[in-house]
C-alpha positions in Angstrom: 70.4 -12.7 -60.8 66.3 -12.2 -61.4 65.5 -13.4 -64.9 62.6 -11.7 -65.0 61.2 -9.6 -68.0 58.5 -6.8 -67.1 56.4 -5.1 -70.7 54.2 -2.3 -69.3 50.8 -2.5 -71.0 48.5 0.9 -71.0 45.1 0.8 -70.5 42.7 3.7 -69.7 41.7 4.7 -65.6 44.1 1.9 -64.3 47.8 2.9 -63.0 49.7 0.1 -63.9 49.3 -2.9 -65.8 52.4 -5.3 -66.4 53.4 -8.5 -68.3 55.8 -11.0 -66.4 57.4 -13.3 -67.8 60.8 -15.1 -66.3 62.1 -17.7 -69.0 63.8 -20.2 -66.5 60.5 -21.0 -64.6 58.0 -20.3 -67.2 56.1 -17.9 -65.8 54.1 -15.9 -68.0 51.5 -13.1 -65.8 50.2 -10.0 -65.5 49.8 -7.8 -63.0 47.1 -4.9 -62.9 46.8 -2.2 -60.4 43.9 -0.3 -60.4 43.7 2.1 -58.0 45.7 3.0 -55.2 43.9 6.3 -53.8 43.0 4.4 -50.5 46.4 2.2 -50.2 48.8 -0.2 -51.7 46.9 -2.4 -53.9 46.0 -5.6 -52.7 43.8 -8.7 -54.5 44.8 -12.1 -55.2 46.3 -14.1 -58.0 44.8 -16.3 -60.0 46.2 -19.5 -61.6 44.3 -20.5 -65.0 44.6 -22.2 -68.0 43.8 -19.2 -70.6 43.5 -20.2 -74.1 45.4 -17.1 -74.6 46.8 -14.1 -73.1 44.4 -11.8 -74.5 41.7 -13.8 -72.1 44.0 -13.3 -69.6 44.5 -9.7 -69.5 41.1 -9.1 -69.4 39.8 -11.2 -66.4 43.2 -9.8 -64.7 41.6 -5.8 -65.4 37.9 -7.1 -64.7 39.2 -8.0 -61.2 41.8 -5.9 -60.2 38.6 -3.3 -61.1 36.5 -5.5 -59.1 39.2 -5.6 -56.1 38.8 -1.5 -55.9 35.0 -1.2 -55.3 35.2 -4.1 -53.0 38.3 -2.6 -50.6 36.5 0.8 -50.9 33.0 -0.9 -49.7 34.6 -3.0 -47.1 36.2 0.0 -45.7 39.8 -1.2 -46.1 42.7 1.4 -46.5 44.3 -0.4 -49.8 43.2 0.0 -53.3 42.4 -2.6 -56.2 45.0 -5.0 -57.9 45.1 -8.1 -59.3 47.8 -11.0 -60.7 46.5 -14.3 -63.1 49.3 -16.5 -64.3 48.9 -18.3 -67.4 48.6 -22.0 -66.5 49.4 -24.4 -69.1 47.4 -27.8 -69.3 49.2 -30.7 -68.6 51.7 -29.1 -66.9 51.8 -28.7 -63.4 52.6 -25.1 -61.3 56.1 -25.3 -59.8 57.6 -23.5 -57.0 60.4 -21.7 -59.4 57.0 -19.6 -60.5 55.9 -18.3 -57.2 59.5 -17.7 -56.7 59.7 -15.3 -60.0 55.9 -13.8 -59.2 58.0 -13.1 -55.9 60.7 -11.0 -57.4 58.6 -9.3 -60.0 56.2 -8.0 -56.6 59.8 -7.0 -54.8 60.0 -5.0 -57.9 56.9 -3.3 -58.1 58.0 -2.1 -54.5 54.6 -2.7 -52.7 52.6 -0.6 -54.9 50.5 -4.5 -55.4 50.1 -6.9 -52.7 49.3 -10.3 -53.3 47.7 -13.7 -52.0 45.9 -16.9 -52.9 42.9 -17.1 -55.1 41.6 -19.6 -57.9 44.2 -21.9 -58.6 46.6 -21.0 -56.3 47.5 -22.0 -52.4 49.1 -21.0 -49.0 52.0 -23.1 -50.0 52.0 -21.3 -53.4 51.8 -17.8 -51.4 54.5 -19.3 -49.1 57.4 -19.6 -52.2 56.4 -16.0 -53.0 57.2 -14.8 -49.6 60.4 -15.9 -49.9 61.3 -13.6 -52.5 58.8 -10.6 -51.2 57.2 -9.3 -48.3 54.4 -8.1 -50.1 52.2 -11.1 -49.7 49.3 -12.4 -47.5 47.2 -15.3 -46.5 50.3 -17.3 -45.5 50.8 -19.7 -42.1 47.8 -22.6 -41.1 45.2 -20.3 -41.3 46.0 -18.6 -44.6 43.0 -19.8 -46.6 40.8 -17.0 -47.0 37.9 -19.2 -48.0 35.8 -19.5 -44.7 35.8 -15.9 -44.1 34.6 -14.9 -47.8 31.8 -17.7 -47.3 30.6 -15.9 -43.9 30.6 -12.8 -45.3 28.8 -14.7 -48.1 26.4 -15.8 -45.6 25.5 -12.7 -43.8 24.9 -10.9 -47.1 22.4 -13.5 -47.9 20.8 -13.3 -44.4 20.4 -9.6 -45.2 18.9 -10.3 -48.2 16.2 -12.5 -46.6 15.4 -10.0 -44.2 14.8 -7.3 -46.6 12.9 -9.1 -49.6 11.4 -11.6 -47.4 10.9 -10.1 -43.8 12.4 -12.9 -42.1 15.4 -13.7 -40.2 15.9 -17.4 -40.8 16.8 -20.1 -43.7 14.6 -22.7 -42.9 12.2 -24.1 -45.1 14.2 -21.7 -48.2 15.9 -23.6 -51.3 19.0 -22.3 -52.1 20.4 -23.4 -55.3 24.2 -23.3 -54.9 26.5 -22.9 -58.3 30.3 -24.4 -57.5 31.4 -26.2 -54.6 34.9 -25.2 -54.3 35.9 -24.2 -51.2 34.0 -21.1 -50.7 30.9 -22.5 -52.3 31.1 -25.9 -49.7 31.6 -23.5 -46.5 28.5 -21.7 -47.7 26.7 -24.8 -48.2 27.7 -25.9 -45.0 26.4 -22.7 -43.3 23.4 -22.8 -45.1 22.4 -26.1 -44.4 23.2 -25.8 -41.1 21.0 -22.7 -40.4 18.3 -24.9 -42.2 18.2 -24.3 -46.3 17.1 -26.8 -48.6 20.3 -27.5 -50.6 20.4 -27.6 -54.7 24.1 -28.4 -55.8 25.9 -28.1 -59.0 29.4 -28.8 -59.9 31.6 -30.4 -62.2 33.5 -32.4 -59.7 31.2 -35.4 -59.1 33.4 -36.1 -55.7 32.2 -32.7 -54.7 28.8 -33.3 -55.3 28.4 -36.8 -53.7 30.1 -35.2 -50.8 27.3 -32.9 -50.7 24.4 -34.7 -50.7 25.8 -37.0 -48.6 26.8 -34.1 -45.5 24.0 -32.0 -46.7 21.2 -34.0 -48.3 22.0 -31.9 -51.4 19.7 -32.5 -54.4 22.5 -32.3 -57.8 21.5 -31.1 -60.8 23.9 -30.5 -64.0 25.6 -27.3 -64.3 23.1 -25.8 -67.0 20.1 -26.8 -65.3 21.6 -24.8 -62.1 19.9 -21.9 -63.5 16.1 -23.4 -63.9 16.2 -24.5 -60.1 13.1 -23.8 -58.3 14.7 -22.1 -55.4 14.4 -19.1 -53.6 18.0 -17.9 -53.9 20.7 -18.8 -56.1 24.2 -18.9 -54.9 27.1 -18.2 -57.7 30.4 -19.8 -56.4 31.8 -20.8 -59.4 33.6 -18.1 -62.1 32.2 -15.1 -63.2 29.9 -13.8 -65.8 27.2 -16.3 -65.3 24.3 -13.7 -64.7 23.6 -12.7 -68.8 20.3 -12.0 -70.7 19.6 -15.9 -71.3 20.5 -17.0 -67.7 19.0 -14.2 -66.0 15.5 -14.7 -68.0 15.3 -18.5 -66.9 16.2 -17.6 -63.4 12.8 -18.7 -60.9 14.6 -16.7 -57.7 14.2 -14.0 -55.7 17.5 -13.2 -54.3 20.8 -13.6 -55.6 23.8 -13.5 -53.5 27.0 -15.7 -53.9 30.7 -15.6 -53.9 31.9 -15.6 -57.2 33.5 -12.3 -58.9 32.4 -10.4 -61.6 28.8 -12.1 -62.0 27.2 -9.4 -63.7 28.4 -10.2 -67.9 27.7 -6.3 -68.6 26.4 -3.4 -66.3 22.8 -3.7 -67.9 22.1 -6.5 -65.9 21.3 -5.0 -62.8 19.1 -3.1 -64.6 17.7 -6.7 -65.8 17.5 -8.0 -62.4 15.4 -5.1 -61.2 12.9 -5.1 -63.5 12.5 -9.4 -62.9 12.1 -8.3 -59.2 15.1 -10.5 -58.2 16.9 -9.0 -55.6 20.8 -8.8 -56.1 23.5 -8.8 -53.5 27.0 -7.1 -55.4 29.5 -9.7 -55.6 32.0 -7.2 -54.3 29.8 -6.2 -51.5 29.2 -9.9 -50.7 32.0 -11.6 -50.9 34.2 -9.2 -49.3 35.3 -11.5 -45.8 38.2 -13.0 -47.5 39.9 -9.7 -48.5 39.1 -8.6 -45.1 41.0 -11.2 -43.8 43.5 -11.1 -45.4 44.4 -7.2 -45.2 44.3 -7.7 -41.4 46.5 -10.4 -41.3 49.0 -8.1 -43.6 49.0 -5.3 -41.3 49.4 -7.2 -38.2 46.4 -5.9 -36.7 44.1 -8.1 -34.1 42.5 -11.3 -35.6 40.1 -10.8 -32.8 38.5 -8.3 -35.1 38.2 -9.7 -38.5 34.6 -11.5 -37.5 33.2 -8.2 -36.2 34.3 -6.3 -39.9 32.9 -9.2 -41.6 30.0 -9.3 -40.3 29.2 -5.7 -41.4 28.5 -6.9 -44.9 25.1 -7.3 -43.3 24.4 -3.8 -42.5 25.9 -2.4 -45.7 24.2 -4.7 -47.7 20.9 -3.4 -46.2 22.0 0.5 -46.9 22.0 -0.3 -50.6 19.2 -2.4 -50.7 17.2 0.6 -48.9 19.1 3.0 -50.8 18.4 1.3 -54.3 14.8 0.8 -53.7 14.3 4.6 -52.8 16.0 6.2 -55.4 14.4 3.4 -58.1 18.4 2.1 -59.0 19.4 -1.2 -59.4 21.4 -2.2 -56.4 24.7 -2.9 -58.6 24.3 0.3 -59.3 24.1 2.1 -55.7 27.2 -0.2 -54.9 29.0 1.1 -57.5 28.2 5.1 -56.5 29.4 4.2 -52.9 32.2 2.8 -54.5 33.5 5.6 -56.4 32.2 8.0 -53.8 34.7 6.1 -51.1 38.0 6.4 -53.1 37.2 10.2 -55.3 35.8 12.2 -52.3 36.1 11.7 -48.7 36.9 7.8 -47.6 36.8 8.9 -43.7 33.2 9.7 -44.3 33.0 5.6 -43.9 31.8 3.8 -40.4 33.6 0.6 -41.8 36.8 2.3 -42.7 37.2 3.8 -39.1 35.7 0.3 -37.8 38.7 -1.5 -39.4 41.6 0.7 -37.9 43.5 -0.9 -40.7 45.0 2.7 -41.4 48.9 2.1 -42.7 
């Protein structure tokens, strides 16, 4: 018999938000669906240790949110959700949880979809599934890392093209924030296509790993930000990208995988008047929900590079867009966004691209 224990929370322009809690493993999460105007809600969950839950409820609405605008963008038929788990330090995350985050999705009846993010694993995602089929990025290839760091990748080759007028890396420093597994893919790529690497982390392993494959130069994780480098990566949390960091920033270009880099809406606006040009996270790092969403619905793997790589042409629409109509380009994101899920979604070339339709 399911010992969990669902409170309903209410917060304004989102459809549901739920604690879970189950006594037995110790799982203590919420849940929040944002929107489901396009489809079920689908984003990942998150394992963190939260100093407390009110932390916690806000990076799971910041995301879910997040997870909306970036389905919409990508052209995906399923809406915006989003599950964190409250980790605790010291203790280690146990199979009875994913178990529990199993039966409380079974009882949200598919309305939110899940699958591995920070903190969490296949093998994590594999002891939900057996309590739910409303969970992806499972099997050998279930890490959605390599596909959010090409999408990552092509975003910032659009970039190049439109602030720089060129079509290549080489000879460009790229100053990369977080080498998890996202951020190392993209390193890799980078460095491979010929971009002077500069690399911080907290995980020293990580970072001697990098200058060793990449000839990385490692600087501390403050000092990230006064890089001399044409582009800065952010691969690490979110939020990084506020009034002090954005006014020591020497770039042109920012484009990276981490979510919710922007600490409050104004700094786009910030941005655009420095002249940096800024990729939307949720435009840019949109491969691994891709992915993942076409694993879920069965549909042919052969096709989830072609989507991907479309980040590059959208990108370029609201860079164009942006600098026409004098907007910040988080802002024309945003616009298409809401225009995708309120008005007419067909209206997309990406949603009819994906033939994702449920």
């Amino acid at each position: 018999m399911s010992t969990i224990t669902f409170e309903d929370l209410h917060f304004n322009d989102y459809e549901r938000v739920v604690r879970v809690s189950d006594a037995k493993s110790g799982l203590i999460a919420f849940i929040a669906i944002h929107n489901t105007i396009l489809g079920p809600a689908m984003g990942g969950c998150r394992l963190w240790n939260y100093s407390n839950e009110e932390l916690a409820i806000t990076d799971a609405l910041r995301l879910s949110r997040g997870m909306s605008y970036k389905n919409a963008v990508a052209g995906l038929p399923i809406g915006g959700g989003k599950c964190v788990i409250m980790g605790t330090p010291g203790r280690e995350k146990s199979p009875a949880q994913f178990e529990a985050l199993g039966d409380a999705l079974e009882r949200l009846g598919g309305t939110y979809i899940t699958a591995e993010d920070v903190g969490t694993t296949p093998q994590d995602m594999s002891w939900v599934a057996t309590r739910t089929k409303y969970v992806g990025g499972l099997g050998t290839d279930g890490d959605p890392s390599p596909y959010t760091a090409l999408g990552c990748f092509v975003g910032a080759q659009a970039a190049i093209n439109f602030k720089f007028q060129r079509h290549d890396f080489n000879g460009l420093t790229v100053a990369v924030q977080g080498l998890g597994h996202v951020g190392y893919e993209l390193a890799r790529l980078l460095h491979k296509a010929g971009a002077k690497l500069i690399v911080a982390d907290i995980n020293t392993q990580l970072l001697e790993q990098a200058r060793a494959e990449f000839n990385a130069q490692i600087v501390d994780v403050e000092a990230i930000y006064d890089a001399e480098a044409d582009i800065y990566v952010p691969c690490a949390l979110g939020a990084t990208l506020n009034i002090n960091t954005v006014k020591r920033l020497k770039v042109k270009i920012i484009a990276g995988a981490a979510n919710n880099q922007l600490a409050a809406t104004e700094i786009g606006e910030l941005l655009k008047t420095r002249g940096i040009l800024y990729a939307p996270d949720y435009v840019v790092n949109a491969g691994g929900i891709i992915k993942v969403c076409y694993e879920y619905f069965k549909k042919p793997a052969i096709m989830v590079e072609a989507h991907i790589l479309e980040v590059k042409s959208t990108l370029s629409d609201i860079f164009a867009l942006a600098e026409l109509n004098g907007k910040s380009t988080s802002a024309v994101a945003d616009e298409m966004a809401l225009g995708i899920m309120f008005k007419t979604p067909s209206h997309s070339p990406r949603l009819r691209h994906a033939n994702c339709k449920l």
